[in-house]
KOLVO-337652 format. One line per 2 residues: their letters; for each residue x, y, z of C-alpha. Coordinates in nm, 3 decimals. Last residue first. Example, Ala and Ser with C-alpha at 12.3 -4.5 7.8 and 13.67 -1.06 7.14 Angstrom:
SA = 1.367 -0.106 0.714; 1.230 -0.450 0.780
This chain:
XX = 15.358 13.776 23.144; 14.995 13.928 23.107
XX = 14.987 14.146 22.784; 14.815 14.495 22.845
XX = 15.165 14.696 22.828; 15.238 14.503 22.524
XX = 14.931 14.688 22.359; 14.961 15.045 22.491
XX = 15.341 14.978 22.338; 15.220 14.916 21.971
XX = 14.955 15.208 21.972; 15.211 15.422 22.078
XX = 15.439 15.336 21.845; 15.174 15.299 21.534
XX = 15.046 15.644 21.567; 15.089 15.843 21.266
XX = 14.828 15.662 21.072; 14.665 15.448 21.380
XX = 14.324 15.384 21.153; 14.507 15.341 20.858
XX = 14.209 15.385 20.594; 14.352 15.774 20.562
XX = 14.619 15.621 20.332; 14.331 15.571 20.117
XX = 14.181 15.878 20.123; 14.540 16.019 20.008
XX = 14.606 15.794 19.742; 14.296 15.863 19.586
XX = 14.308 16.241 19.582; 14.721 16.198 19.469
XX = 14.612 15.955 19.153; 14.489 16.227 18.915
XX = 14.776 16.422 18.948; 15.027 16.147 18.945
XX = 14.916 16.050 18.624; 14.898 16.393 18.488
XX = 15.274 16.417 18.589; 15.356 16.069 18.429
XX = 15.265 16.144 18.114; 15.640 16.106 17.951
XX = 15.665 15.804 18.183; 15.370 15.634 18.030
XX = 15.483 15.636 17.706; 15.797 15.447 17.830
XX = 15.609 15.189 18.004; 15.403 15.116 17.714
XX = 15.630 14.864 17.544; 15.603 14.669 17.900
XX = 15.232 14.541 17.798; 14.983 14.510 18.055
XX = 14.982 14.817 18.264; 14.860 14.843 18.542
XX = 14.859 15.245 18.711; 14.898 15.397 19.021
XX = 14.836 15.464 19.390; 14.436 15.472 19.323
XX = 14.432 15.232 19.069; 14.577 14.976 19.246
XX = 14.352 14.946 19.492; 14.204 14.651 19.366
XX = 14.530 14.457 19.338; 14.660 14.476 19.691
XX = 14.284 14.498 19.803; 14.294 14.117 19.718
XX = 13.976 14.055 19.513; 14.178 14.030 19.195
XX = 14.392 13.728 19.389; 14.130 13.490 19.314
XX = 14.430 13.259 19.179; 14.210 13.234 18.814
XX = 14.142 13.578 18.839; 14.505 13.689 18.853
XX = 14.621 13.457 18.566; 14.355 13.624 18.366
XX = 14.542 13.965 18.480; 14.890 13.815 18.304
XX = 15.153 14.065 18.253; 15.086 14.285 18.535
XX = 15.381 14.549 18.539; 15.211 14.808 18.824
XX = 15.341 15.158 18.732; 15.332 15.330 19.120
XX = 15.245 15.706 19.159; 15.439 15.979 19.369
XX = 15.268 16.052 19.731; 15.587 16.002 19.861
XX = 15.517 15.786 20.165; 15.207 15.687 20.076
XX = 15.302 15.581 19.754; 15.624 15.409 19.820
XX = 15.460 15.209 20.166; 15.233 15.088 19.922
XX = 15.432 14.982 19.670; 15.650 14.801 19.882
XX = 15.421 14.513 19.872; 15.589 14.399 19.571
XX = 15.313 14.260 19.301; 15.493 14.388 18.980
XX = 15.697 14.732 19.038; 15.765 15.028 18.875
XX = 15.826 15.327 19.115; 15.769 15.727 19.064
XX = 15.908 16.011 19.023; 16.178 15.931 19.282
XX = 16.437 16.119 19.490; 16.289 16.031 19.864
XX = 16.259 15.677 19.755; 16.633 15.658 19.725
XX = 16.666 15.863 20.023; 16.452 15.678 20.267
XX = 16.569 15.364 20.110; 16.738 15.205 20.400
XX = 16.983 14.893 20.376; 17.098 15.067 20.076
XX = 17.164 14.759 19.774; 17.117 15.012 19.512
XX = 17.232 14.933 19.168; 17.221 15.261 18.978
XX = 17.207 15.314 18.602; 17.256 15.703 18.508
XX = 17.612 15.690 18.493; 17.603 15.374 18.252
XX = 17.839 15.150 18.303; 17.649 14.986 18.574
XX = 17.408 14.883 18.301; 17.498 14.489 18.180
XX = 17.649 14.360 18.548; 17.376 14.513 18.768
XX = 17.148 14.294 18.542; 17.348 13.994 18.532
XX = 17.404 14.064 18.921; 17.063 13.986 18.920
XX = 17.013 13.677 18.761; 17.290 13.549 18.927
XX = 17.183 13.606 19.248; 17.329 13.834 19.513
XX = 17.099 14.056 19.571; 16.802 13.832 19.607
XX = 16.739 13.837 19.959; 16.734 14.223 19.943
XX = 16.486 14.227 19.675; 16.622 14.378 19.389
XX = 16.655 14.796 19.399; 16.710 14.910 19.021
XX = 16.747 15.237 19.000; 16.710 15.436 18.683
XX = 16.833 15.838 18.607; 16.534 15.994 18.405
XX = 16.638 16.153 18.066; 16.362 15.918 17.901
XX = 16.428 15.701 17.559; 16.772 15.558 17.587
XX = 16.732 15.471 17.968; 16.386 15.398 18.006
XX = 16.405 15.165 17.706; 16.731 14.961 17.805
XX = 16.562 14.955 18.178; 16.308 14.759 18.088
XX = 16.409 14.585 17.844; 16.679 14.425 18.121
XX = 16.372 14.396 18.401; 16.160 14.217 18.185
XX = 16.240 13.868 18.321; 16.206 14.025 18.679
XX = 15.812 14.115 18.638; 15.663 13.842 18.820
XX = 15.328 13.785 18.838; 15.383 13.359 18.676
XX = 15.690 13.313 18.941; 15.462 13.339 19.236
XX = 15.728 13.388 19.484; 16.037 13.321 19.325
XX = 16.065 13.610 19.156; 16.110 13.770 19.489
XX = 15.919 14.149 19.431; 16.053 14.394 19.140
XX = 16.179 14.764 19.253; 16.236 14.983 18.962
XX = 16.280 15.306 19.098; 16.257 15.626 18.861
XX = 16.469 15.910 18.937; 16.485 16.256 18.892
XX = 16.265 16.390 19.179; 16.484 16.649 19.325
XX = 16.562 16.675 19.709; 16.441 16.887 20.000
XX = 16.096 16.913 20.006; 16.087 16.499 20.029
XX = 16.347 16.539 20.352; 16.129 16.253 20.533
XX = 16.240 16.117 20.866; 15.913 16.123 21.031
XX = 15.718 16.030 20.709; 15.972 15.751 20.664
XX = 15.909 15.609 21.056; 15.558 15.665 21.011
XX = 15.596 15.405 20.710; 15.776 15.159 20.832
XX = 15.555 15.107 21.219; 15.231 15.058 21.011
XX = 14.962 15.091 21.221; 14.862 14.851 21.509
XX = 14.531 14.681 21.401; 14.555 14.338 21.605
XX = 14.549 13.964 21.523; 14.482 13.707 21.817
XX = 14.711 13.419 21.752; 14.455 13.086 21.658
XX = 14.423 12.776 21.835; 14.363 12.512 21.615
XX = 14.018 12.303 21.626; 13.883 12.588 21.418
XX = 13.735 12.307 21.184; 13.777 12.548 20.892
XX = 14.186 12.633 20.966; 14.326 12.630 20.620
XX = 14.111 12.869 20.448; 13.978 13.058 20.789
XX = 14.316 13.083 20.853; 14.421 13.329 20.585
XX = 14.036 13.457 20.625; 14.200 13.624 20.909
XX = 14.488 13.737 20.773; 14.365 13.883 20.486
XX = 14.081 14.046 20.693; 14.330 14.153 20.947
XX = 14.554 14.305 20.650; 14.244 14.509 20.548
XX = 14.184 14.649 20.851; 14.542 14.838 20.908
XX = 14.898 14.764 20.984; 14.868 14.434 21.180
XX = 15.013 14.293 21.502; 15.016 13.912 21.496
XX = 14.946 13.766 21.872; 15.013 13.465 22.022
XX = 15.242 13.270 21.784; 15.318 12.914 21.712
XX = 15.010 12.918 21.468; 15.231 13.100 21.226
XX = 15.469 12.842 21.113; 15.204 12.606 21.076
XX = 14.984 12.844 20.845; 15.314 12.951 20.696
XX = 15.360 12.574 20.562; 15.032 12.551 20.433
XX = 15.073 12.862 20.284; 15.341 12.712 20.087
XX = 15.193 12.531 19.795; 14.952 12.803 19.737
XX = 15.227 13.091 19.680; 15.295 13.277 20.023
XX = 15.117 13.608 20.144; 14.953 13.764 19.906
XX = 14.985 14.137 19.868; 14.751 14.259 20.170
XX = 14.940 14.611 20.184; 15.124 14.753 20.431
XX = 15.368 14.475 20.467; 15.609 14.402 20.780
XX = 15.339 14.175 20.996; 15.466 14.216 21.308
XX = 15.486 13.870 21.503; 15.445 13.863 21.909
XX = 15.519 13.565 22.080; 15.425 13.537 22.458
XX = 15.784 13.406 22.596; 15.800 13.030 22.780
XX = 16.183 12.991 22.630; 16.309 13.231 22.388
XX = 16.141 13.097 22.043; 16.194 12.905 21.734
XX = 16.070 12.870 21.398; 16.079 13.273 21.322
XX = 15.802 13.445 21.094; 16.037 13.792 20.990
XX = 15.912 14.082 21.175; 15.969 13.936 21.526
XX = 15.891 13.965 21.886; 15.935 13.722 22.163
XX = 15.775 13.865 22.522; 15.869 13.811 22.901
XX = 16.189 13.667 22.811; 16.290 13.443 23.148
XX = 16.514 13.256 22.959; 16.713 13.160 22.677
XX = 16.730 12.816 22.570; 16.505 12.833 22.367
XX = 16.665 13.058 22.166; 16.985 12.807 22.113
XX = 16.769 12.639 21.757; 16.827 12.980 21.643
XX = 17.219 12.907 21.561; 17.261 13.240 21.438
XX = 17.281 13.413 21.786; 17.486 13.770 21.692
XX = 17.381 13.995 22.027; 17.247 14.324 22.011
XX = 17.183 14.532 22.307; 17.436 14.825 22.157
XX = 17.525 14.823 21.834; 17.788 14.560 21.606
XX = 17.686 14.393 21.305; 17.994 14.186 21.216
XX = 17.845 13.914 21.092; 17.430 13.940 21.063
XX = 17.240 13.635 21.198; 17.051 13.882 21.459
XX = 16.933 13.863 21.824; 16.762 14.228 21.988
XX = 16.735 14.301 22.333; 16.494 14.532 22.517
XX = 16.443 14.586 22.901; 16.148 14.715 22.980
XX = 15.967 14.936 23.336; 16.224 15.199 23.236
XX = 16.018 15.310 22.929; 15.960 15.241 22.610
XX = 16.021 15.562 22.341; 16.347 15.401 22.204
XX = 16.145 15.102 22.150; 16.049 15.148 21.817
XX = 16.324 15.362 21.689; 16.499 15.039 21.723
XX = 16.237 14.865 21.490; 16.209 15.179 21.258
XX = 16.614 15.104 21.191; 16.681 14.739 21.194
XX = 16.413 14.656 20.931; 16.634 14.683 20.645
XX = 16.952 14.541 20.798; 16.797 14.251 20.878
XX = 16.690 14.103 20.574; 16.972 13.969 20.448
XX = 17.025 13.756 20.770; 16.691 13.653 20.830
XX = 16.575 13.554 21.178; 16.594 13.900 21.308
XX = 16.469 13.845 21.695; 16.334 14.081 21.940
XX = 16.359 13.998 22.295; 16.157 14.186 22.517
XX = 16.157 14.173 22.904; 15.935 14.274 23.123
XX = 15.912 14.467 23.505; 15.796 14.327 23.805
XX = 16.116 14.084 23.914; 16.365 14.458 23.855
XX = 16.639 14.396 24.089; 16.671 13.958 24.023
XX = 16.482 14.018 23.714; 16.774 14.228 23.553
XX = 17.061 14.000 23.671; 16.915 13.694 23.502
XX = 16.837 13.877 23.196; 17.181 14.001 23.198
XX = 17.286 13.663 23.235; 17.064 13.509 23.035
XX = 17.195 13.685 22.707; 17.550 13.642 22.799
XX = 17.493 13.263 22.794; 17.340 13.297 22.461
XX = 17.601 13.558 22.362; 17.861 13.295 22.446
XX = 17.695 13.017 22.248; 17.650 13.205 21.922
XX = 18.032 13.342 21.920; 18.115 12.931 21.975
XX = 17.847 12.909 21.677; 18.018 13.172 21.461
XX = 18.378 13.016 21.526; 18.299 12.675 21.415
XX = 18.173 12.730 21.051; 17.808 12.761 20.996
């Protein structure tokens, strides 16, 4: 980090307390919140449903937000990239996050929202460890629906037998992304011409991903369908080589897109459908549009051997989509892709109905900061 981003760093620290300071010394009963973006590329995606967030709080909060992003300028946020500084911020009621952060405002109850619908796993083995630690530090993790507290909770069971550890309590909030779409959704409006390819981090479990593919992929879509293709890489991957390869051999083509938009309401908004390997943006895609999701799973023995087939991310599948094993057949699929996403809506919809606080997640989030003690 070069000199003039941590003396920027250090004065919105110091700015930080002081309107902290000066809000406790007129307001000592009322909280607060300090939400933190910990990863600079994946700020921008989150920023919008997180502010919309707390525009319904009342008077009795006070909300801040830190970020690593340059030149990201809106009211009540402050640039603090050196995170090691958060703790030396004060008198922050409560810490929240939708990234997992290392470091906290001083003394805060630390609130993580998990930002995945779907229980898509969470780290490879070798890391989880690492996560479990990372984790732990927190006092509550706010979930979208049941079967991310099961994840989660046998998540620690796995590494945490001896329950020696204390444990954050995990609570069923809704899912904060998706009510913001359907709220903001112009899906009567628009066209569906396009198909979104949307891979997960290759690096991630490297054996489930699709992203070596990717190129065929979209050579076959685009000479043998009339659908326009956009490829949407993970946002901490934009800039990689591999990547820009692809972006590199089709932006030519007029009916190629590389979309880097921090929000994909309209992108998704266009869509027939998404193809995707074991992203948990599938989810949010086919609730949102109610258009099906072509799951590339090259290896389903691979699957089974992991134990990951009894994740509901891969059981349910079926009822948002289709697997398919061999890329050759994506094209095929396409041309029946109507009759696919007739027989999939039903499904889709009971199982969006799982989400207890469906519609709800902003109320349901505030009812349970207003019952934290700080």
């Amino acid at each position: 980090m070069n000199s003039k981003k941590k003396f920027i760093t250090l004065i919105n620290v110091i700015k930080l307390n002081i309107i902290i300071f000066k809000f406790k010394i007129f307001n000592p009963n009322k909280k607060v919140i300090f939400f933190y973006h910990p990863r600079k590329l994946l700020t921008l995606i989150h920023i919008h449903y997180i502010m919309d967030l707390f525009n319904s709080f009342n008077k009795n909060y006070l909300i801040l937000y830190g970020h690593e992003v340059d030149k990201f300028y809106k009211k009540d946020h402050y640039f603090v990239s050196h995170s090691f500084l958060l703790k030396w911020i004060f008198k922050v009621n409560i810490f929240m996050s939708v990234n997992v952060c290392d470091v906290f405002t001083n003394n805060s109850k630390k609130i993580y929202i998990h930002h995945d619908i779907s229980t898509t796993p969470l780290a490879n083995e070798e890391r989880e460890k690492v996560l479990l630690k990372r984790l732990l530090k927190y006092d509550f993790i706010f979930t979208s629906n049941k079967k991310t507290i099961s994840m989660f909770v046998n998540f620690f069971k796995k590494y945490n037998s001896n329950l020696n550890l204390k444990i954050p309590k995990i609570v069923e909030t809704g899912y904060l992304r998706l009510d913001y779409l359907k709220k903001n959704n112009n899906l009567d409006r628009l066209i569906n011409n396009t198909i979104v390819i949307a891979p997960t981090d290759y690096r991630h479990i490297e054996n489930l991903s699709m992203f070596n593919d990717i190129e065929k992929i979209i050579k076959d879509l685009l000479l043998e369908t009339s659908f326009n293709i956009v490829f949407r890489p993970y946002p901490a991957l934009r800039s990689t080589l591999k990547t820009l390869k692809i972006k590199n051999t089709y932006e030519s083509n007029k009916r190629f897109k590389f979309d880097t938009s921090e929000n994909y309401l309209e992108v998704y908004s266009k869509s027939t459908c998404m193809i995707t390997d074991i992203s948990g943006t599938a989810y949010t895609y086919a609730f949102f549009t109610k258009k099906p999701v072509i799951f590339i799973s090259k290896d389903e023995k691979f699957l089974k051997e992991l134990g990951y087939n009894k994740l509901d991310y891969f059981v349910d599948r079926e009822k948002v989509g289709i697997i398919i094993e061999d890329i050759n057949e994506i094209k095929n699929n396409i041309k029946n892709i109507l009759s696919i996403e007739k027989k999939t809506k039903p499904l889709n919809d009971l199982l969006e109905k799982e989400i207890t606080y469906l519609g709800k997640s902003k109320s349901r989030i505030f009812e349970q900061i207003e019952n934290i003690e700080k």
